[in-house]
C-alpha positions as a Python dict, from the first residue, in 0.01 Angstrom:
ca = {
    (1, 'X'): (0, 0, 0),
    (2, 'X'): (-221, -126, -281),
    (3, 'X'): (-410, -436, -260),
    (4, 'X'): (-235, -756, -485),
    (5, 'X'): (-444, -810, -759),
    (6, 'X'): (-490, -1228, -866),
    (7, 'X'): (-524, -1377, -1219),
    (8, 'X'): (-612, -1707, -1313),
    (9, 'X'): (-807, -1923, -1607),
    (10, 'X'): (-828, -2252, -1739),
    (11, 'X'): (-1031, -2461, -1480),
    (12, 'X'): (-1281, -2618, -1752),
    (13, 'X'): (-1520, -2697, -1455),
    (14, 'X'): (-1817, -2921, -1499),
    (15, 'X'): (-1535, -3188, -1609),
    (16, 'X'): (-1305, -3399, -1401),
    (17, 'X'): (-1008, -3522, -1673),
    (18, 'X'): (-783, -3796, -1568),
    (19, 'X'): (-510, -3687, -1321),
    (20, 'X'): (-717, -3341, -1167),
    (21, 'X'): (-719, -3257, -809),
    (22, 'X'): (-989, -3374, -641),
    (23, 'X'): (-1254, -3108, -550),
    (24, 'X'): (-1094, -2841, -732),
    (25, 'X'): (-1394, -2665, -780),
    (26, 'X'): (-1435, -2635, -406),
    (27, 'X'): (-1080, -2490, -399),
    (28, 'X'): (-1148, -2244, -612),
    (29, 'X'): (-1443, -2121, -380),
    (30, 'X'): (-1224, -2114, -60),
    (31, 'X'): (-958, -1898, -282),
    (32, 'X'): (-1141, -1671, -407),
    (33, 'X'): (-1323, -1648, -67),
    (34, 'X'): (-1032, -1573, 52),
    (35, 'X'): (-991, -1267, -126),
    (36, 'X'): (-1275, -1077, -11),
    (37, 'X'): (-1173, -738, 60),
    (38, 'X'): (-782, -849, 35),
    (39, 'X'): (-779, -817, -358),
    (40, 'X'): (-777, -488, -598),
    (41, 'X'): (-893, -719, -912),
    (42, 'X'): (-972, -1097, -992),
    (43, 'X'): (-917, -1157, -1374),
    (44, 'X'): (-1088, -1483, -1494),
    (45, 'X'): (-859, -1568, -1791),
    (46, 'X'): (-1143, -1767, -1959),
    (47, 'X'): (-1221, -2140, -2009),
    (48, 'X'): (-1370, -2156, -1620),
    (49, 'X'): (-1585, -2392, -1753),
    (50, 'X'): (-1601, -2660, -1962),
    (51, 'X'): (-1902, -2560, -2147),
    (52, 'X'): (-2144, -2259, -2125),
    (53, 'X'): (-2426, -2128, -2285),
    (54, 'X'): (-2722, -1946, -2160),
    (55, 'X'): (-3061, -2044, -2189),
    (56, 'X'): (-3321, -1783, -2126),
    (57, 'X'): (-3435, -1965, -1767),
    (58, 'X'): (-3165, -2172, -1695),
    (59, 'X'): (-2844, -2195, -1495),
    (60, 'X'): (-2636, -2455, -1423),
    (61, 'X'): (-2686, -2561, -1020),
    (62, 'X'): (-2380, -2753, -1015),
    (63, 'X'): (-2196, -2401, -960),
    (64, 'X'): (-2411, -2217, -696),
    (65, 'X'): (-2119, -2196, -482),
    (66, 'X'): (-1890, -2090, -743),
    (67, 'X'): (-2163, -1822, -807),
    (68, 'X'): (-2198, -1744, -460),
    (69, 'X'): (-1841, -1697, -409),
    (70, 'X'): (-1785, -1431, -705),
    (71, 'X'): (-2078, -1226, -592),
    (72, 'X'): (-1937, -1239, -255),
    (73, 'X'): (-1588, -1122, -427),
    (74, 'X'): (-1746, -802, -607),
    (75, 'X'): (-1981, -688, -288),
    (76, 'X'): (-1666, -710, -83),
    (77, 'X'): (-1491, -443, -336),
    (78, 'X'): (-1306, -583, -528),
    (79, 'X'): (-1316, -606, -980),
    (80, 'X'): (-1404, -905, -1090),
    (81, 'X'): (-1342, -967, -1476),
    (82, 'X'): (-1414, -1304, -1665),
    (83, 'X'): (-1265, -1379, -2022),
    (84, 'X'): (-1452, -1557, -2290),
    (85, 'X'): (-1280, -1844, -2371),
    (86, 'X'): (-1314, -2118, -2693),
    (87, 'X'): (-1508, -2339, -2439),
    (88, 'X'): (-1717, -2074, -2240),
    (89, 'X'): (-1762, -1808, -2530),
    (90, 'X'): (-2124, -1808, -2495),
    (91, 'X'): (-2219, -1573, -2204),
    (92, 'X'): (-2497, -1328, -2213),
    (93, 'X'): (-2568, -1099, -1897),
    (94, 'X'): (-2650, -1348, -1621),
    (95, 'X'): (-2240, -1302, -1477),
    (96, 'X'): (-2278, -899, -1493),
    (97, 'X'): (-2695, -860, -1454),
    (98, 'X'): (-2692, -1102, -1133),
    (99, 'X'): (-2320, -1153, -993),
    (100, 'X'): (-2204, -789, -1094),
    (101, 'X'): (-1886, -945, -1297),
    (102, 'X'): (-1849, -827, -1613),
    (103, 'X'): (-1737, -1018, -1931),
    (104, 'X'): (-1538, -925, -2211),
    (105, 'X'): (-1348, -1095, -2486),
    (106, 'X'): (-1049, -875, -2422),
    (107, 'X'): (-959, -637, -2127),
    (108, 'X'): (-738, -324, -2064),
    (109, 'X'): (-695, -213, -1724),
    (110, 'X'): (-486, 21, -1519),
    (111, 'X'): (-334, -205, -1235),
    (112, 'X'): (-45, -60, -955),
    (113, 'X'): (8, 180, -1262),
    (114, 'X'): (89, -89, -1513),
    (115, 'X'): (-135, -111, -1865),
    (116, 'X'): (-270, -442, -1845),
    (117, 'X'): (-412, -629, -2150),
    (118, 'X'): (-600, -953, -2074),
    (119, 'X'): (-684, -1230, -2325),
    (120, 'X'): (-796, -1569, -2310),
    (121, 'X'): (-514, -1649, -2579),
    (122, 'X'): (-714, -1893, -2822),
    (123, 'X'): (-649, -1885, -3189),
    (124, 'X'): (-385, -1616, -3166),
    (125, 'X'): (-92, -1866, -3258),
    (126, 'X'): (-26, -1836, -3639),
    (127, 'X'): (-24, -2252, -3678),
    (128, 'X'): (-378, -2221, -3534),
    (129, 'X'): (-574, -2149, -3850),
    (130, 'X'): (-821, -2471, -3854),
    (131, 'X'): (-933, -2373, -3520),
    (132, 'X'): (-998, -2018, -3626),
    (133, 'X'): (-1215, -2148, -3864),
    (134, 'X'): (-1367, -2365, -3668),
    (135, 'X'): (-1441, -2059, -3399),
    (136, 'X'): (-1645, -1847, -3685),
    (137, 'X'): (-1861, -2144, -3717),
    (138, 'X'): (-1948, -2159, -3370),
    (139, 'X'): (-2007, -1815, -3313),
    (140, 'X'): (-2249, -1790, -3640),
    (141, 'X'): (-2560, -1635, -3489),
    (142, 'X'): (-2787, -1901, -3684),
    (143, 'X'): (-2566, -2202, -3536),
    (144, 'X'): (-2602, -2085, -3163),
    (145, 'X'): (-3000, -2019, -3227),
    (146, 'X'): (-3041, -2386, -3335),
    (147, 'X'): (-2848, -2492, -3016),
    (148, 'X'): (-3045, -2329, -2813),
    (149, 'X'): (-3343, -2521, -2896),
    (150, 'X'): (-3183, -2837, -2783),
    (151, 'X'): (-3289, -2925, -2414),
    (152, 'X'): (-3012, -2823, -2156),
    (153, 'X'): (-2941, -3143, -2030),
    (154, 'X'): (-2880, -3234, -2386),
    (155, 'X'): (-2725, -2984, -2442),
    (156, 'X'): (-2463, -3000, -2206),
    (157, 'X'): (-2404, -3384, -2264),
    (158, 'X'): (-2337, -3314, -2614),
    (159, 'X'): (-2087, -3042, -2555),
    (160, 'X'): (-1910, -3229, -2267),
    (161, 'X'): (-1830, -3511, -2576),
    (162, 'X'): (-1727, -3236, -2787),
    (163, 'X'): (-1524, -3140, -2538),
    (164, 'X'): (-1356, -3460, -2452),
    (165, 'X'): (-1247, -3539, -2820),
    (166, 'X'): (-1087, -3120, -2822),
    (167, 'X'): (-914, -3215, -2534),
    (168, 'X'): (-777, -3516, -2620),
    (169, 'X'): (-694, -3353, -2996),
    (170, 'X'): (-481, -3036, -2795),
    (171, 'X'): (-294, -3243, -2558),
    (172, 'X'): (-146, -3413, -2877),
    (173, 'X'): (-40, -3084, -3044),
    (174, 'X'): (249, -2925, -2967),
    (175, 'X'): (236, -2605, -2784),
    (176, 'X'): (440, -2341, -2979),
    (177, 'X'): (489, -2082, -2750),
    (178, 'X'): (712, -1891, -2936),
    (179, 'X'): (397, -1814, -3185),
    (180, 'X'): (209, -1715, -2847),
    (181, 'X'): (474, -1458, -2730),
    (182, 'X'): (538, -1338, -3097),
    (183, 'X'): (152, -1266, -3080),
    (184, 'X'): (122, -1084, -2755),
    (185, 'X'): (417, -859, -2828),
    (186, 'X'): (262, -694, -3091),
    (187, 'X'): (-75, -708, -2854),
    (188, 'X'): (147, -488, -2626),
    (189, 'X'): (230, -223, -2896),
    (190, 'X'): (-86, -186, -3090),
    (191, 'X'): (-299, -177, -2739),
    (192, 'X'): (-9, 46, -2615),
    (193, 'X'): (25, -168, -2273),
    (194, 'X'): (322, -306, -2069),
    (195, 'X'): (153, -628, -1948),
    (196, 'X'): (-15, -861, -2132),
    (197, 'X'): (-200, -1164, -1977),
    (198, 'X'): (-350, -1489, -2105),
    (199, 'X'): (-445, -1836, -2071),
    (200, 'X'): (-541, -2123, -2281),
    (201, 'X'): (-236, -2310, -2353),
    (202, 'X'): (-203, -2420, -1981),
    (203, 'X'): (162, -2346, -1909),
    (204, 'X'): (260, -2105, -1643),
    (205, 'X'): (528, -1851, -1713),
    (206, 'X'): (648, -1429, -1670),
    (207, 'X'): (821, -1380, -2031),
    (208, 'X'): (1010, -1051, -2091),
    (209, 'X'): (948, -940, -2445),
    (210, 'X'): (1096, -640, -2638),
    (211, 'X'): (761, -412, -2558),
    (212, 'X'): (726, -558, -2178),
    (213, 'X'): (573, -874, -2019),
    (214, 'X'): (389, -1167, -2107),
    (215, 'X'): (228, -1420, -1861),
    (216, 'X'): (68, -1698, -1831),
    (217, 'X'): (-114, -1830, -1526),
    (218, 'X'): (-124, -2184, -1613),
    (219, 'X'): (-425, -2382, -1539),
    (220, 'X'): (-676, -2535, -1273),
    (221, 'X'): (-662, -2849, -1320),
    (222, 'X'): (-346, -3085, -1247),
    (223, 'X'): (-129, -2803, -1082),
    (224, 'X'): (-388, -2529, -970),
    (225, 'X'): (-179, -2225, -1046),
    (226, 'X'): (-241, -1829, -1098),
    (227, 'X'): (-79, -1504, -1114),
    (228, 'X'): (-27, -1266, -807),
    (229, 'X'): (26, -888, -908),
    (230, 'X'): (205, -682, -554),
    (231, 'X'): (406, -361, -511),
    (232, 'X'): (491, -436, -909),
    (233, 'X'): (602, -769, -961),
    (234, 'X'): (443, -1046, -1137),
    (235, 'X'): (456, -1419, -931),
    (236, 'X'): (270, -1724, -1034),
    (237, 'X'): (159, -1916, -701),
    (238, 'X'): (58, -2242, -668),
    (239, 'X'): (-252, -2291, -436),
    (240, 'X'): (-197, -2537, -110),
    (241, 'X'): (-506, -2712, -22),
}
């Protein structure tokens, strides 16, 4: 029998917003510890941190565990992906060069025999047209040059504020999922794939659409949720500390 394979995103460590588990980060180390050997493929859905960027000679120590952990993941066997999201889109090749992850912006893969697509899931609803704007900005090669001459520690206490004010922004708009599943059903055709996976908008949910399955893994955060792929079904699971 094939070995489950576990997706999750949406942790926005580095950040502790009103009404999060305490020590979720930790959690996340003892789950995906947990998987050593025991998983096919981890899928990081994006958005596992609040903010990243990568300087040419620094790292952020507040994850070393975290780090730890996913190296631990890959030398035991098993695939480990992680998403770009609209918070963490700014990786270079510390995650594959040092950790052996590697990172994409969107993800096919052959899982139990099922297509998979994978997608962090950010600017694909059609009402989201300010923030795709807003997204070529920040990924303008001149704009993340100037950034990077800003100190790290400034760095990251400038996009933690950023961050904040997003956060508090999304959590008043409504969450149009229709748009979402619209989106990922054509995903499904054009990639020519029966699953398609993503994050961002933080609600956990298996859809059947006309060309297959969406999904959702929900978020770790408040409810500390992911997706568990066995013998060909699709469960989100909750993790018990």
């Amino acid at each position: 029998m094939e070995k489950p394979a576990y997706f999750l995103g949406d942790a926005h460590l580095g950040v502790e917003p009103p009404g999060a588990v305490p020590y979720r980060e930790k959690l996340l180390v003892d789950l995906l510890r947990s998987w050593k050997g025991a998983a096919s493929h981890v899928v990081i859905l994006g958005d596992l941190f609040e903010f990243w960027y990568e300087y040419r000679y620094y790292v952020n120590r507040e994850h070393f565990q975290l780090f730890r952990a996913l190296a631990e993941l890959v030398e035991s066997g098993v695939q480990v992906h992680l998403l770009r999201g609209n918070h963490d889109f700014a990786y270079g090749d510390y995650f594959p060069k040092n950790l052996g992850v590697q990172v994409s912006t969107n993800l096919k893969l052959d899982i139990q025999g099922k297509a998979f697509f994978f997608v962090h899931g950010d600017g694909v609803a059609r009402s989201d047209r300010s923030y795709r704007l807003f997204r070529r900005i920040l990924n303008c090669p001149l704009n993340q040059w100037l950034f990077r001459q800003i100190h790290p520690d400034w760095g990251m206490a400038l996009a933690r504020l950023v961050g904040r004010r997003s956060r508090k922004f999304g959590a008043e708009r409504e969450i149009k999922l229709d748009e979402y599943l619209a989106w990922a059903e054509r995903a499904l055709e054009k990639n020519s794939c029966q699953v398609c996976i993503h994050g961002h908008h933080h609600v956990p949910g298996v859809w059947p659409v006309r060309s297959g399955l969406v999904a959702s893994p929900g978020e770790w955060i408040k409810k500390l949720t992911y997706l568990r792929f066995e013998a060909g079904e699709l469960s989100i699971e909750e993790f018990k500390k």
